[in-house]
N, C-alpha and C positions, 0 to 999 in steps of 0.2 A: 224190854230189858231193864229200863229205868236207870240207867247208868247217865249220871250227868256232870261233865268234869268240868264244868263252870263252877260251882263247889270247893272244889279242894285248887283248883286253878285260883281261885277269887280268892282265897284265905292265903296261899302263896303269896301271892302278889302284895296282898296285904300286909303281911308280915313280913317282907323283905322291904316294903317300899317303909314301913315305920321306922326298920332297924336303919337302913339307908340315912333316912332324912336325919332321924334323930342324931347318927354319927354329925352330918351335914352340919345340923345346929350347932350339937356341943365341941365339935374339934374345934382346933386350932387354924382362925385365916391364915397364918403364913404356909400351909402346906399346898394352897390354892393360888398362889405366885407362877405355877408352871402350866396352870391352864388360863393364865391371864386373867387372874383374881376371879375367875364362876368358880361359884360352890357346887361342883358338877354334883357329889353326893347328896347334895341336897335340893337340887333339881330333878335327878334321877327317883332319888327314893319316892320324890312329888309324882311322878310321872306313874312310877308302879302302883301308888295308893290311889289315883285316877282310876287307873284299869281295874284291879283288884274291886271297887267300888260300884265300877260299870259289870265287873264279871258276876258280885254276888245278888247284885241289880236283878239282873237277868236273869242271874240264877230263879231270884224267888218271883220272877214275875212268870216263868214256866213253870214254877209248880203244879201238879193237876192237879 
């Protein structure tokens, strides 16, 4: 079949975890007063650009 959704899963990831973080960096800390000062957006976006990382990882180390 050759269908591999590590690919377009790994570019997802990718791209919501930049938009994520980069929100993370450039906002405003006083909106982060209600989660007890964590930049949860910019830990999270961190976390999806990991995965995203490991998925296209994968990806290309399956290639045949």
């Amino acid at each position: 079949m050759g269908l591999d959704i590590r690919w377009p899963m790994g570019l997802l990831f990718l791209l919501l975890g930049a938009i994520l973080a980069g929100y993370g960096v450039l906002s405003d800390p006083a909106i982060y007063a209600r989660s007890l000062g964590l930049n949860v957006n910019l830990w999270w976006g961190a976390v999806l650009l990991v995965s995203g990382v490991v998925m296209v990882a994968l990806a290309r180390r399956a290639r045949p």
